[in-house]
N, CA, C and O atoms as a Maestro MAE file, in Angstrom:
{
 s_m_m2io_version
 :::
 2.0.0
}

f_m_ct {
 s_m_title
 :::
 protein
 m_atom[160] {
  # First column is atom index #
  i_m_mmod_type
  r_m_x_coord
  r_m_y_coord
  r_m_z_coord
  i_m_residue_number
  s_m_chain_name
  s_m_pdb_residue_name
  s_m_pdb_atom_name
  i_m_atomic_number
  :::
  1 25 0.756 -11.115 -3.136 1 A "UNK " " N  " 7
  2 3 2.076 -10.730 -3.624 1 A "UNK " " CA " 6
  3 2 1.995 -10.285 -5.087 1 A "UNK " " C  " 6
  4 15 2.696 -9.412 -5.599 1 A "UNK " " O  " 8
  5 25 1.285 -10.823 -5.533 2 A "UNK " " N  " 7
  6 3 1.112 -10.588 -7.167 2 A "UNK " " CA " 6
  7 2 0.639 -9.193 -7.367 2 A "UNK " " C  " 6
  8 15 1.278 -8.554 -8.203 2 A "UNK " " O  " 8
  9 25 -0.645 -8.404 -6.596 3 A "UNK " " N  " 7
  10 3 -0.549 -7.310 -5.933 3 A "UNK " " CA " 6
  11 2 0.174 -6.601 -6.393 3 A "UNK " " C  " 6
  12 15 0.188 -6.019 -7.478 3 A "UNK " " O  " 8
  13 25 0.962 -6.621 -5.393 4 A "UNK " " N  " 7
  14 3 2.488 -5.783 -5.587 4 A "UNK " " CA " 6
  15 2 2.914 -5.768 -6.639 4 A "UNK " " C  " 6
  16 15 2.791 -4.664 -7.170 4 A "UNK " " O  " 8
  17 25 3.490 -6.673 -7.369 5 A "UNK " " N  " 7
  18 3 4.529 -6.502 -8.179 5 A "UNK " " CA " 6
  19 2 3.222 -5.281 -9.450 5 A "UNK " " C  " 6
  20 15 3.555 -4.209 -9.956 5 A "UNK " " O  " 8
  21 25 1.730 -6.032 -9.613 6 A "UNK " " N  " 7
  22 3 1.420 -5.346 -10.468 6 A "UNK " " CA " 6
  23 2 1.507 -3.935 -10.605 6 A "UNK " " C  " 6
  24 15 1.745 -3.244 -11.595 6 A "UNK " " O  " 8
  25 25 1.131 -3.473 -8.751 7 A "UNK " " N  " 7
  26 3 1.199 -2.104 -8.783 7 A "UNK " " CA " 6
  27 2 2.715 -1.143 -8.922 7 A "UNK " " C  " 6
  28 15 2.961 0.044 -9.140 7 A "UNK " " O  " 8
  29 25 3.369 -2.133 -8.715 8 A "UNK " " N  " 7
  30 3 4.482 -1.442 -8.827 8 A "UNK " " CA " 6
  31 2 5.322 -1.226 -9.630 8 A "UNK " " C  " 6
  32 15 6.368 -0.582 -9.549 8 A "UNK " " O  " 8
  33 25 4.469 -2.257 -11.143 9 A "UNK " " N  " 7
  34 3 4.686 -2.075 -12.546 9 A "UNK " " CA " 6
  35 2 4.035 -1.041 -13.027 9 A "UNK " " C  " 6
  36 15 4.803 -0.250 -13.574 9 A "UNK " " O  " 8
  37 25 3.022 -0.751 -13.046 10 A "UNK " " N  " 7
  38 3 1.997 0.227 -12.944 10 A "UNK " " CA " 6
  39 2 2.224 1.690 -12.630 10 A "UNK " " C  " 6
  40 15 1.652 2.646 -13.152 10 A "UNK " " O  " 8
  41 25 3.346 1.708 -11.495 11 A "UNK " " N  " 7
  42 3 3.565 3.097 -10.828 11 A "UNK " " CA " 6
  43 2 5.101 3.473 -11.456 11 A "UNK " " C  " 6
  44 15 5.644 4.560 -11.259 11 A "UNK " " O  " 8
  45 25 5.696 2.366 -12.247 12 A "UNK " " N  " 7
  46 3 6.829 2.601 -12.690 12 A "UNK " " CA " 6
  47 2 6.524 3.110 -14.078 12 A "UNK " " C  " 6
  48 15 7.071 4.140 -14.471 12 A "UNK " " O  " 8
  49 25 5.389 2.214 -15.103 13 A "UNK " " N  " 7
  50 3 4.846 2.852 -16.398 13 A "UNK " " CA " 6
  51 2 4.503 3.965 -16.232 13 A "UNK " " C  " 6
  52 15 5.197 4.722 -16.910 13 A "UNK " " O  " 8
  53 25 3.584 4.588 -15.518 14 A "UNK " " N  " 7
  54 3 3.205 5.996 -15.501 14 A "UNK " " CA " 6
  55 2 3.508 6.570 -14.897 14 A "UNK " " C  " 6
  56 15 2.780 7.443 -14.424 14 A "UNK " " O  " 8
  57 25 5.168 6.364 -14.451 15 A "UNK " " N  " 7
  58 3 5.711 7.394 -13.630 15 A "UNK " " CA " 6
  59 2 5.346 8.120 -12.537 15 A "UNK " " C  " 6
  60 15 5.812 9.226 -12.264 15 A "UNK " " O  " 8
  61 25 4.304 7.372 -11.730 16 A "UNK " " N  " 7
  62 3 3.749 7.676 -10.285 16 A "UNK " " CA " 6
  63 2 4.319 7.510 -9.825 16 A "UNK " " C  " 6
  64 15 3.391 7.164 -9.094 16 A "UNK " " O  " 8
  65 25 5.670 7.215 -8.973 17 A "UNK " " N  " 7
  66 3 6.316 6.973 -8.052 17 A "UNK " " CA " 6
  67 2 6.449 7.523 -7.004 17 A "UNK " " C  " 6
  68 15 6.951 7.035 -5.992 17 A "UNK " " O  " 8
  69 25 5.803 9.114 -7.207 18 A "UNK " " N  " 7
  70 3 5.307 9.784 -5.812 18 A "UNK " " CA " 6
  71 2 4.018 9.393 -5.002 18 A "UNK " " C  " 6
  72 15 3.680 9.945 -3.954 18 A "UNK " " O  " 8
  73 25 3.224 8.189 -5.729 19 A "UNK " " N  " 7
  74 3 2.311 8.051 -5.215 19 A "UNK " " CA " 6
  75 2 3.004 6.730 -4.239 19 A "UNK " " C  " 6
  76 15 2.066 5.995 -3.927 19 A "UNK " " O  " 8
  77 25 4.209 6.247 -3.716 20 A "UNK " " N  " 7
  78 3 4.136 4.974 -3.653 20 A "UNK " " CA " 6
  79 2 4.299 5.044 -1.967 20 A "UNK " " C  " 6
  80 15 4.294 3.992 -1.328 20 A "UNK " " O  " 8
  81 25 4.496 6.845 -1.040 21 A "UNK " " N  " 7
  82 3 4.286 6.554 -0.180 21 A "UNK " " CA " 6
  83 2 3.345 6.825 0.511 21 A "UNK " " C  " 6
  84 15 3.177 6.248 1.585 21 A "UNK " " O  " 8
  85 25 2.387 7.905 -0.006 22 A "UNK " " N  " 7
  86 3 0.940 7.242 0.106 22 A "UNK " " CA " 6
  87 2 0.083 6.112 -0.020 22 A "UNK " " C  " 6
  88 15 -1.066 5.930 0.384 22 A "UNK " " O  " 8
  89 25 0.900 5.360 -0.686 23 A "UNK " " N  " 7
  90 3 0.008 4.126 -0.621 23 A "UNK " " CA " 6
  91 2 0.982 3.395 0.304 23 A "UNK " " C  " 6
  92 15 0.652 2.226 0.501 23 A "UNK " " O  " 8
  93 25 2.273 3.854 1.016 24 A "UNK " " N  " 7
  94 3 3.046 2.785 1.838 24 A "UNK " " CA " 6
  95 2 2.112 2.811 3.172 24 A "UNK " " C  " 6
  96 15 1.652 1.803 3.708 24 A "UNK " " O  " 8
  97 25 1.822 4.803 3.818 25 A "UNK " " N  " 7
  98 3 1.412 4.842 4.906 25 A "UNK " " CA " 6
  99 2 -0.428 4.414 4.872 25 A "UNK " " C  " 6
  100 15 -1.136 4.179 5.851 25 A "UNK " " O  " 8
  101 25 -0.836 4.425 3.386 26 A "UNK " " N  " 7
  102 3 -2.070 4.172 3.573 26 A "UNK " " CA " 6
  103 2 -2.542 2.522 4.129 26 A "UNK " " C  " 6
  104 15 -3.536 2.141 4.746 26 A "UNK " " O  " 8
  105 25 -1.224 1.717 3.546 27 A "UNK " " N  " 7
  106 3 -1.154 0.291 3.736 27 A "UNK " " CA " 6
  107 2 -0.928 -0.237 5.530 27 A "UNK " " C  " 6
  108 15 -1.270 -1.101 6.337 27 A "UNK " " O  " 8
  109 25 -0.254 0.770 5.409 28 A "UNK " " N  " 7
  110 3 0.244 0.706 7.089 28 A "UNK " " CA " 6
  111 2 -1.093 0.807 8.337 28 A "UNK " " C  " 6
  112 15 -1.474 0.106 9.274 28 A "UNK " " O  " 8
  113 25 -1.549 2.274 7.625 29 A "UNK " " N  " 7
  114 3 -2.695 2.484 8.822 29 A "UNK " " CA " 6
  115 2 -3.719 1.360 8.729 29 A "UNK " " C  " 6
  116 15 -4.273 0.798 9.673 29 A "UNK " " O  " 8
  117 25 -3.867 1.137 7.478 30 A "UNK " " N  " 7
  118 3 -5.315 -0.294 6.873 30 A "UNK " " CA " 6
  119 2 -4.803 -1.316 8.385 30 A "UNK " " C  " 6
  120 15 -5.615 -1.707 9.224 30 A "UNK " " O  " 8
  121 25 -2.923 -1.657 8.451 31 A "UNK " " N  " 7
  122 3 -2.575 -2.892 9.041 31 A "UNK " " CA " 6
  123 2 -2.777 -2.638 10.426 31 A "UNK " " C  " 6
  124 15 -3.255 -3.511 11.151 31 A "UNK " " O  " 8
  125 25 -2.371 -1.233 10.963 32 A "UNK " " N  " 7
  126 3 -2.799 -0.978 12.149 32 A "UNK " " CA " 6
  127 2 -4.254 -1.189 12.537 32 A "UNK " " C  " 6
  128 15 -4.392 -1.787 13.604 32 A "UNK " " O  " 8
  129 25 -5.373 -0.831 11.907 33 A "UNK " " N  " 7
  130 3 -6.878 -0.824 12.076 33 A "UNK " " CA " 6
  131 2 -6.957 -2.441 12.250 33 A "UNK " " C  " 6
  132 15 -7.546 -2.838 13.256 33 A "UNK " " O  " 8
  133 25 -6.343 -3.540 11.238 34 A "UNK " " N  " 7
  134 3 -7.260 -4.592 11.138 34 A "UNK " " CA " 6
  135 2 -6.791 -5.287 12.633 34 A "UNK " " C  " 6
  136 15 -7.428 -5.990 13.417 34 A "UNK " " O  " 8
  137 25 -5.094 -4.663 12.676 35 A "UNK " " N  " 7
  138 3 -5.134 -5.244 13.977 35 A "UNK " " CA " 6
  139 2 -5.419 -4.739 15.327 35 A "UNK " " C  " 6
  140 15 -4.953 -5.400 16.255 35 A "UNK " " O  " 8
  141 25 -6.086 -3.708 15.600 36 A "UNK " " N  " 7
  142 3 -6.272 -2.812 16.839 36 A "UNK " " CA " 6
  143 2 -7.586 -3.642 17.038 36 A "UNK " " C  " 6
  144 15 -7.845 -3.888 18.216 36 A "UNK " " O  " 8
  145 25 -8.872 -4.339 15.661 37 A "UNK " " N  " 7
  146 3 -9.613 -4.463 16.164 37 A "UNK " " CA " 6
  147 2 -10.148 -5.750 16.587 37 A "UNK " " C  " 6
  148 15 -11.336 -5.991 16.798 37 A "UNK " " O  " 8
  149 25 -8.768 -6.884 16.737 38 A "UNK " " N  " 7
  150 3 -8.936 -7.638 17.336 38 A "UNK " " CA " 6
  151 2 -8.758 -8.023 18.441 38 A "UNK " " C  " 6
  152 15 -9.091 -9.112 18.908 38 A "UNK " " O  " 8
  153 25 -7.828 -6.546 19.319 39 A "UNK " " N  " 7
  154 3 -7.676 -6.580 20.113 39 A "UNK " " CA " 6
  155 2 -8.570 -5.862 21.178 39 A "UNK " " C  " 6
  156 15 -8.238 -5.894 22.363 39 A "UNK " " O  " 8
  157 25 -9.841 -5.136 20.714 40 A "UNK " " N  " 7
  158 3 -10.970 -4.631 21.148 40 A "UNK " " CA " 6
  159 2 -11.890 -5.722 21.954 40 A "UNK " " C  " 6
  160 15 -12.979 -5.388 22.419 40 A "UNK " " O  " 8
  :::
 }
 m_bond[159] {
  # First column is bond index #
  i_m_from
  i_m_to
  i_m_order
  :::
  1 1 2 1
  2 2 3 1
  3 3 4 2
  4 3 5 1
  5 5 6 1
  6 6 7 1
  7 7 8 2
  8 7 9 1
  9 9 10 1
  10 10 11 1
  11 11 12 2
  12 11 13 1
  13 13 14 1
  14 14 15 1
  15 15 16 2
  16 15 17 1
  17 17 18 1
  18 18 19 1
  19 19 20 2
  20 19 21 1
  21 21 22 1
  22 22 23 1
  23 23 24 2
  24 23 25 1
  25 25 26 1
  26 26 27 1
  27 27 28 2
  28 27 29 1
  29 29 30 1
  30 30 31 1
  31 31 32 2
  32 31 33 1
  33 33 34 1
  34 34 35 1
  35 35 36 2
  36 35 37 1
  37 37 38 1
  38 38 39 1
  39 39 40 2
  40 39 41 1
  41 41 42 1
  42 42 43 1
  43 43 44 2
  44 43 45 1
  45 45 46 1
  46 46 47 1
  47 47 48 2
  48 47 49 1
  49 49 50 1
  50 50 51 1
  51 51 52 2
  52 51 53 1
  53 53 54 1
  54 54 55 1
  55 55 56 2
  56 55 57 1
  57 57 58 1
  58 58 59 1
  59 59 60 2
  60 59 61 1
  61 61 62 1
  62 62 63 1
  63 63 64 2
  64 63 65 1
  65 65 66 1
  66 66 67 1
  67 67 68 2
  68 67 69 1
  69 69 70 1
  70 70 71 1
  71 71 72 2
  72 71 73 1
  73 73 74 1
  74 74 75 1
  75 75 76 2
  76 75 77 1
  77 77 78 1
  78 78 79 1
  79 79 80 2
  80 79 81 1
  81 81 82 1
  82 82 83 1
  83 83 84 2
  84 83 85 1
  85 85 86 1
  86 86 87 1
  87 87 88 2
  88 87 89 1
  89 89 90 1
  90 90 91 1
  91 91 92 2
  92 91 93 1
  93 93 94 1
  94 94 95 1
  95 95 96 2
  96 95 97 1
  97 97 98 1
  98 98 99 1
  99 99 100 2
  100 99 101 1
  101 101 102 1
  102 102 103 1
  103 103 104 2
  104 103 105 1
  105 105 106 1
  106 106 107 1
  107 107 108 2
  108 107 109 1
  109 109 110 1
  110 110 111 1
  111 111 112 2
  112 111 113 1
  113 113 114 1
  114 114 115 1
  115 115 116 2
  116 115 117 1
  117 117 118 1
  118 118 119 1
  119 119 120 2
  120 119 121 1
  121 121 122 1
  122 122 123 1
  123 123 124 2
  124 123 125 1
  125 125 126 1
  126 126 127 1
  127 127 128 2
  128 127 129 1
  129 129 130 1
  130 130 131 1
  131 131 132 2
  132 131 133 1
  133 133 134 1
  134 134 135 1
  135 135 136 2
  136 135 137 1
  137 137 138 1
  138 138 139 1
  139 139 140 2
  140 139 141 1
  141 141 142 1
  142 142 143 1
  143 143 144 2
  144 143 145 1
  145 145 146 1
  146 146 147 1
  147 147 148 2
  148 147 149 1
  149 149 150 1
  150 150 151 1
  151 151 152 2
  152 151 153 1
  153 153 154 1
  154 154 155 1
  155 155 156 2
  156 155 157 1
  157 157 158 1
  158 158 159 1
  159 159 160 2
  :::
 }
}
């Protein structure tokens, strides 16, 4: 959780905020993979 908040201090200082849904869907697919491969 701590994570988060850093990066999202981070993306608010340098005004990245277009990066935040690339990193939403990049987070997403990571969650899909870890769980597809326990179901292998």
């Amino acid at each position: 959780m701590e994570f988060i908040k850093e990066l999202w201090s981070f993306l608010k200082e340098r005004k990245k905020l277009w990066l935040l849904p690339i990193i939403a869907v990049m987070a997403l697919l990571g969650g899909l993979l870890v769980l597809s491969q326990g179901s292998i």
